[in-house]
ZAVEX-789977 format. One record per residue (C-alpha): residue number from 1; residue in three letters; z, x, y. Coordinates in nm, 3 decimals. Each point is the difference from the previous one (the first is absolute). Layout:
# ZAVEX-789977
+-----+------+---------+---------+---------+
|  nr | rest |      pz |      px |      py |
+-----+------+---------+---------+---------+
| NUM |  ALA |       Z |       X |       Y |
...
+-----+------+---------+---------+---------+
This chain:
# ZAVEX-789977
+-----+------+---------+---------+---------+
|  nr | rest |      pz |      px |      py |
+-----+------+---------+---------+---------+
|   1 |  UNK |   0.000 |   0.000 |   0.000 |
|   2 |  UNK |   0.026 |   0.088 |   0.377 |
|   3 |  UNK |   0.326 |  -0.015 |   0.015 |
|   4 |  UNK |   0.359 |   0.018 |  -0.207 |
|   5 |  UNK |   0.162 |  -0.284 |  -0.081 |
|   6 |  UNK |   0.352 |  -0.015 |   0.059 |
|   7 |  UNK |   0.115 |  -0.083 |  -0.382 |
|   8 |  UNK |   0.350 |  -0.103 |   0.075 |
|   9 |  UNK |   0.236 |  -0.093 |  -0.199 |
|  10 |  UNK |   0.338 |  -0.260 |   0.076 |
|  11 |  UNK |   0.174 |   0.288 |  -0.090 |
|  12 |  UNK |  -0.178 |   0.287 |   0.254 |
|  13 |  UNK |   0.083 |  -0.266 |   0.244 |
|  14 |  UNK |   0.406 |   0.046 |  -0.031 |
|  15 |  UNK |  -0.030 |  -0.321 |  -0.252 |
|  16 |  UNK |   0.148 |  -0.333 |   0.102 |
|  17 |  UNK |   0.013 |   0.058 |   0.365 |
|  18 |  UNK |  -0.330 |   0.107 |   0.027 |
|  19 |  UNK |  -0.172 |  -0.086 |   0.319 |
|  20 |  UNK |  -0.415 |   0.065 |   0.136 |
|  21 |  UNK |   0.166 |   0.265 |   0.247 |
|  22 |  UNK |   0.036 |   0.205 |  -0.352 |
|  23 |  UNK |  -0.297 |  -0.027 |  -0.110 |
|  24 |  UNK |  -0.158 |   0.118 |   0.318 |
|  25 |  UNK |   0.255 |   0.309 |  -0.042 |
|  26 |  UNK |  -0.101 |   0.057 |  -0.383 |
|  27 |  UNK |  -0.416 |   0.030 |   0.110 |
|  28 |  UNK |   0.120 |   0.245 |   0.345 |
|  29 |  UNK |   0.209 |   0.223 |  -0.293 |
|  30 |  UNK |  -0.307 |  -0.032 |  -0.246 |
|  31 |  UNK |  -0.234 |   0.149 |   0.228 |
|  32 |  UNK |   0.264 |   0.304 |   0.131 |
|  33 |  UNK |   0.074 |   0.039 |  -0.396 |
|  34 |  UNK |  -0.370 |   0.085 |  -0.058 |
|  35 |  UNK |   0.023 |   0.249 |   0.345 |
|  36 |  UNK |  -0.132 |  -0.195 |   0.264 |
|  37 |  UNK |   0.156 |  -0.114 |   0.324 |
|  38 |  UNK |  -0.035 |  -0.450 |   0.042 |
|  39 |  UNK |  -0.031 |  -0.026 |   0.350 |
|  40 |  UNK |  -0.107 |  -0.410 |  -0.005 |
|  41 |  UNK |   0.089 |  -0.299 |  -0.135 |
|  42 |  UNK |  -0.263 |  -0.315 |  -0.007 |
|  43 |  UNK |   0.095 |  -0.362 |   0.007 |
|  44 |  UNK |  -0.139 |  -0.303 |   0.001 |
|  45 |  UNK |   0.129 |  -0.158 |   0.336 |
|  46 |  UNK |   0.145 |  -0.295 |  -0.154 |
|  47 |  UNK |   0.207 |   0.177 |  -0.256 |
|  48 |  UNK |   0.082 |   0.252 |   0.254 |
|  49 |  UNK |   0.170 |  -0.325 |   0.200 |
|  50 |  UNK |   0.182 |  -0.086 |  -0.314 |
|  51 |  UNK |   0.192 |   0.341 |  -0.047 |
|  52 |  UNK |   0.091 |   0.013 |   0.374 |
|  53 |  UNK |   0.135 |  -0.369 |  -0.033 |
|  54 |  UNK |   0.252 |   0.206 |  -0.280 |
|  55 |  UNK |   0.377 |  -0.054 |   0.131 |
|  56 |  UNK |   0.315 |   0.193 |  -0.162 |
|  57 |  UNK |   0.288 |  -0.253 |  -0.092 |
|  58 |  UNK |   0.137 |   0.097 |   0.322 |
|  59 |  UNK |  -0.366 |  -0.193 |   0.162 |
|  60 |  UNK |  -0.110 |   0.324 |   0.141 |
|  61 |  UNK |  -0.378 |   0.104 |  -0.043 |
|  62 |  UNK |  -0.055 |   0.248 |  -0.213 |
|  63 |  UNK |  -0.297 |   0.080 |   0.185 |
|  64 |  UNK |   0.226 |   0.004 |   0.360 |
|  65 |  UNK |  -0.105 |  -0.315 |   0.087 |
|  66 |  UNK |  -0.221 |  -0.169 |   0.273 |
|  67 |  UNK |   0.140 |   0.172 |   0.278 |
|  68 |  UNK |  -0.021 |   0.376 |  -0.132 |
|  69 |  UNK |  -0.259 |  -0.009 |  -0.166 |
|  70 |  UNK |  -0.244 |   0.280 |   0.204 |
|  71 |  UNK |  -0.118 |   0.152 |  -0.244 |
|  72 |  UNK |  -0.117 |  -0.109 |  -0.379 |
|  73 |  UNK |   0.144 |   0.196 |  -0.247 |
|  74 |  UNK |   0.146 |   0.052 |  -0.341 |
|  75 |  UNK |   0.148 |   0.274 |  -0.158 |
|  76 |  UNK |  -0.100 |   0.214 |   0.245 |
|  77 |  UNK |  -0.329 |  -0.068 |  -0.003 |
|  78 |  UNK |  -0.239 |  -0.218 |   0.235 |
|  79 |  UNK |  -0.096 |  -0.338 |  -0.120 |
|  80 |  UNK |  -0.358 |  -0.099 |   0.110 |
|  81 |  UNK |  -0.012 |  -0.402 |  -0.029 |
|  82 |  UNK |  -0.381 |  -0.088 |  -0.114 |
|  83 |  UNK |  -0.221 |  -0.261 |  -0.122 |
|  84 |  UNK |  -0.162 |   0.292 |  -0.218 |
|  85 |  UNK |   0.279 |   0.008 |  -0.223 |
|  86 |  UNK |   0.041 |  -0.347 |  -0.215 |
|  87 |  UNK |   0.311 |  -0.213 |   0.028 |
|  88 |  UNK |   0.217 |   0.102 |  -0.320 |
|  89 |  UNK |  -0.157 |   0.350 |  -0.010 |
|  90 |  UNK |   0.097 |   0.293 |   0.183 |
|  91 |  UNK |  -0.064 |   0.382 |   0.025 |
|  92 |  UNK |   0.192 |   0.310 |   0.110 |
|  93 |  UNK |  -0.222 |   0.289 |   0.091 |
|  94 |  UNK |  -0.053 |   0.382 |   0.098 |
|  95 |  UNK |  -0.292 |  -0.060 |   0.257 |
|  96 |  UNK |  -0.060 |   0.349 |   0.052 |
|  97 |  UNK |  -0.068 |   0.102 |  -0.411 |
|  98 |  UNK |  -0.115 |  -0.313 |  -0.154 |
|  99 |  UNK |  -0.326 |  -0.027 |   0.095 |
| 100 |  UNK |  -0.318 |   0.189 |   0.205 |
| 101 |  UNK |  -0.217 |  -0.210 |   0.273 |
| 102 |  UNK |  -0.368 |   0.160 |  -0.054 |
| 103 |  UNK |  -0.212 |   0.050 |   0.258 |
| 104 |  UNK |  -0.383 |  -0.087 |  -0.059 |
| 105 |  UNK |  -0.121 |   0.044 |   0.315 |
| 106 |  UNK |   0.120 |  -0.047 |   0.371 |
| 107 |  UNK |   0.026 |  -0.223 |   0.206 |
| 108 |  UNK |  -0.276 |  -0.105 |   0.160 |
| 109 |  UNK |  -0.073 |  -0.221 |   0.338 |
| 110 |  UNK |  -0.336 |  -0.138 |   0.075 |
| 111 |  UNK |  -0.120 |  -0.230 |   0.277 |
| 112 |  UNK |  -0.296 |  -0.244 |  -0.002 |
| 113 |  UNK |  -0.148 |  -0.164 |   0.304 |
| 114 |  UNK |  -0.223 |  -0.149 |  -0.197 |
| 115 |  UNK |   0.140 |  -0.195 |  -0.266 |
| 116 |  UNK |  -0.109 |  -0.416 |   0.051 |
| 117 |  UNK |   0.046 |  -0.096 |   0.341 |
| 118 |  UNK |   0.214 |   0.270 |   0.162 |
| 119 |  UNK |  -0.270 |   0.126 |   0.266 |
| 120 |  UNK |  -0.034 |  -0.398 |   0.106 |
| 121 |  UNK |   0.385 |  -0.018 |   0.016 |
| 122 |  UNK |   0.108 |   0.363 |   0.135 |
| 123 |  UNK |   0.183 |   0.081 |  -0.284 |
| 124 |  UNK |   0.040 |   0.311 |  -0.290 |
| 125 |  UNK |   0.077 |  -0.043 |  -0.331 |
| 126 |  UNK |   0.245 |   0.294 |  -0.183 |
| 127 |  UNK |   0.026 |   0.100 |  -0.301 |
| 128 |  UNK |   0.277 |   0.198 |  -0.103 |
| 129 |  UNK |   0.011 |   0.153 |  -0.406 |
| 130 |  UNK |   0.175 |   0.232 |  -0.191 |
| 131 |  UNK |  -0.035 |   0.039 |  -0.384 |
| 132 |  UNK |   0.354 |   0.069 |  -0.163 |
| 133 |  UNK |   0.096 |   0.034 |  -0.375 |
| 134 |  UNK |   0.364 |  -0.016 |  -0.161 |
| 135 |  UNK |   0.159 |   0.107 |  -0.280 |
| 136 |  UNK |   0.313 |   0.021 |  -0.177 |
| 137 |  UNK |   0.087 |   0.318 |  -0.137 |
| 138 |  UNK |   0.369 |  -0.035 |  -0.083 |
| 139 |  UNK |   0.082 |  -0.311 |  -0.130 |
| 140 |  UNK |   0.346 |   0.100 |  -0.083 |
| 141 |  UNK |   0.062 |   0.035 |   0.388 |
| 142 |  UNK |  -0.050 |  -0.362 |   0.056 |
| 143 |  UNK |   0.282 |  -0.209 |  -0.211 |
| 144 |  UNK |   0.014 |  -0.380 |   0.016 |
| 145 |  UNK |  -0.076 |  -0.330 |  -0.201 |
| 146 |  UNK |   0.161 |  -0.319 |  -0.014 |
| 147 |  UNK |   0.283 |  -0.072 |   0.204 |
| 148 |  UNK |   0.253 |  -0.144 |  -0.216 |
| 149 |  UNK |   0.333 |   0.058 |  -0.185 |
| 150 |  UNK |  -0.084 |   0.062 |  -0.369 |
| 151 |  UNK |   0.116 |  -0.242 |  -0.193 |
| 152 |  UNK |   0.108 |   0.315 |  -0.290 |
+-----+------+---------+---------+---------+
């Protein structure tokens, strides 16, 4: 695959009391296990929502709450809260190892006065277009999967 899956177990998770913020902890120690540094965690905005809604029994936000919250982050790390990611699925990541962008070519500009109607109308049509390739080199640098408790 492209990536590790996290493969957790109840029992990785501290057992019983096992909670998501865990499992985000077991993929971040995954990827420094196999000697790379996690610098980003990826969420789905709606189940990033659902862990900062988390209170202690005390009813403070594990999270800090609506009022501190500044910046997004977990166990050290940044969380980046996208539609990329699927709800129920998340990903912790070393952006800097995982993966190579590829340059094909260049960017390139080019401007056309005469494309349909612009010379009637006074106007110039741009085209902008750059030819990029990406690949995943180190899947064990990227650690996610489902995100659930395991049920064993």
């Amino acid at each position: 695959g492209n990536y590790t899956d996290v493969g957790a177990s109840k029992a990785d998770l501290g057992g019983s009391s096992a909670t998501l913020y865990d499992l985000i902890l077991l993929a971040k120690t995954k990827i420094q296990k196999a000697r790379f540094h996690p610098n980003l965690i990826l969420l789905n905005p709606t189940d990033w929502m659902k862990m900062c809604v988390v209170k202690n029994s005390s009813g403070d936000y594990y999270t800090g709450g609506p009022v501190n919250s500044v910046v997004n982050t977990l166990w050290g790390l940044p969380v980046l809260d996208t539609e990329a990611i699927p709800e129920g699925k998340f990903m912790v990541l070393d952006t800097t190892q995982a993966a190579t962008v590829w340059r094909r070519s260049g960017l390139v500009i080019e401007m056309f006065e005469q494309d349909s109607d612009n010379v009637q109308k006074n106007l110039v049509t741009i085209r902008a277009e750059r030819r990029l390739g990406f690949s995943i080199e180190r899947p064990e640098a990227l650690v996610g999967g489902t995100l659930a408790i395991p049920t064993a």
